[in-house]
C-alpha positions as CSV (number, residue, x, y, z in Angstrom):
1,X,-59.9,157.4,-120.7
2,X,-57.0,158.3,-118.1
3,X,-53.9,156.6,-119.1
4,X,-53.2,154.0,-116.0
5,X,-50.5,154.3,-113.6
6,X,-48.8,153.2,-110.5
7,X,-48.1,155.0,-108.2
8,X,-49.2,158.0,-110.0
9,X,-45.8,157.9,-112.1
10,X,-45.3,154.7,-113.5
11,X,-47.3,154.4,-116.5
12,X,-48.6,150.6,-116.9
13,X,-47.8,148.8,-120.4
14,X,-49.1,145.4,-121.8
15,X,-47.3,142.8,-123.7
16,X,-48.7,139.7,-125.5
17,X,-47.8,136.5,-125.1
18,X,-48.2,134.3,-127.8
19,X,-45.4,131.6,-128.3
20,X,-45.3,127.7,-129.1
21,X,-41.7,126.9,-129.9
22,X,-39.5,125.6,-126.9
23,X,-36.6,127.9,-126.4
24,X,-36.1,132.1,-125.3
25,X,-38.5,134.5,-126.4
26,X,-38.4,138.0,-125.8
27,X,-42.0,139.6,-124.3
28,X,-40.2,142.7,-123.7
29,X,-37.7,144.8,-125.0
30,X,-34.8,145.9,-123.3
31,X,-35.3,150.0,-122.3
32,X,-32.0,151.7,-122.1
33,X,-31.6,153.0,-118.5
34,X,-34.6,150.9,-117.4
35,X,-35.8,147.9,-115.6
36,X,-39.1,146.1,-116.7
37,X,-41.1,145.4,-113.2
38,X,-44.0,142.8,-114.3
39,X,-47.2,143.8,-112.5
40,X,-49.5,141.5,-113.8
41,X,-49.7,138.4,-115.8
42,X,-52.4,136.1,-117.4
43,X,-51.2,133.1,-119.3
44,X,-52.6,129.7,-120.7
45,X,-50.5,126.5,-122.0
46,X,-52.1,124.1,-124.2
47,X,-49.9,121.1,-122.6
48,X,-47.3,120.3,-120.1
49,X,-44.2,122.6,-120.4
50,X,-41.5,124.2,-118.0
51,X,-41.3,128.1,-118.1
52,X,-38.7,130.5,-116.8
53,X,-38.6,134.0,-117.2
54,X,-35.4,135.6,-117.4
55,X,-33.7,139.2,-117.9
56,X,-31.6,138.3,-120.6
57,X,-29.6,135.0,-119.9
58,X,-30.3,135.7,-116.4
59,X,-33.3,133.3,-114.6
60,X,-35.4,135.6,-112.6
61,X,-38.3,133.0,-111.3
62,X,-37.5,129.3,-111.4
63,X,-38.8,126.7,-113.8
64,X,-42.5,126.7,-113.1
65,X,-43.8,123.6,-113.5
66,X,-47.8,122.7,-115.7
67,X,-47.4,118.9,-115.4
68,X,-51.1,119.3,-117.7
69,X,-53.2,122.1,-119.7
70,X,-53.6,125.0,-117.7
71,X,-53.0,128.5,-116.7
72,X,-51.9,131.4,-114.2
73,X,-53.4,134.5,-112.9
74,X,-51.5,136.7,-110.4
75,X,-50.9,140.8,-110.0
76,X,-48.6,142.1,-107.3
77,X,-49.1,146.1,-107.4
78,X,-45.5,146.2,-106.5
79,X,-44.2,144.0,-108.7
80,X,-43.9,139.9,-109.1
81,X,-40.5,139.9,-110.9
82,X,-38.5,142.1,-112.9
83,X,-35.6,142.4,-115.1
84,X,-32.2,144.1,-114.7
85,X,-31.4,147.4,-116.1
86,X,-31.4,147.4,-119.8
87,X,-32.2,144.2,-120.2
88,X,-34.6,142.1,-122.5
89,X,-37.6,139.8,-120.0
90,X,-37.7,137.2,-121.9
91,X,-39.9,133.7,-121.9
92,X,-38.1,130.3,-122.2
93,X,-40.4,127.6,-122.8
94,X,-38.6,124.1,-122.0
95,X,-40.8,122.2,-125.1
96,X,-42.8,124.3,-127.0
97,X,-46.2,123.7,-125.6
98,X,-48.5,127.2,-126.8
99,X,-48.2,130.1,-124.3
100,X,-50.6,132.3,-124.4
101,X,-51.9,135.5,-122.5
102,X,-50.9,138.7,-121.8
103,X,-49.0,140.6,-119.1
104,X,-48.9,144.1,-117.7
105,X,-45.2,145.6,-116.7
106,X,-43.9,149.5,-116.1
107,X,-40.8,150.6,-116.8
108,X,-38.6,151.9,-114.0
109,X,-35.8,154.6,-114.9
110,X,-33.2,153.8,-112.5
111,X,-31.8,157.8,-113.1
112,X,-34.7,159.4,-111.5
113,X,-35.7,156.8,-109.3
């Protein structure tokens, strides 16, 4: 099978998600020279909880809210969020309710492009 891509140079990548401690947790690691642009996301919480994603310390969405059980689905060929260059996107999870899921991201070389 063809490897996928966007944009017929971006090659797409997939991270897990699989946390239930409150606190950061890096999805993806930092790329030297790069910026990870999340494409796609699919995530479950077993309870209420707060999450923010962030490149590094940094918040890139706010706090989004599941007052209950539930779950998110969105893609954005472009992009829904992404990290600065050379930087971790990282998960914090305000009280430790169990995130789970997977996400698709590409990394951008800010040197070519």
């Amino acid at each position: 099978m063809d490897e996928a891509t966007i944009f017929g140079r971006f090659p797409v990548k997939k991270a897990k998600i699989d946390e239930s401690t409150s606190g950061e947790k890096v999805i993806v690691a930092a790329v030297t020279g790069k910026s990870i642009r999340v494409i796609s996301i699919m995530m479950t919480l077993d309870a209420a909880d707060d999450l923010t994603w962030r490149s590094n310390t940094i918040d890139i969405t706010g706090p989004m809210d599941f007052p209950i059980s539930g779950g998110l689905t969105h893609s954005e060929r472009t992009g829904l969020f992404w990290t600065e260059i050379g930087e971790d996107l990282r998960l914090n999870i305000a009280t430790g309710a169990q995130v789970s899921g997977v996400l698709t991201y590409i990394e951008i070389d800010h040197a070519s492009g």
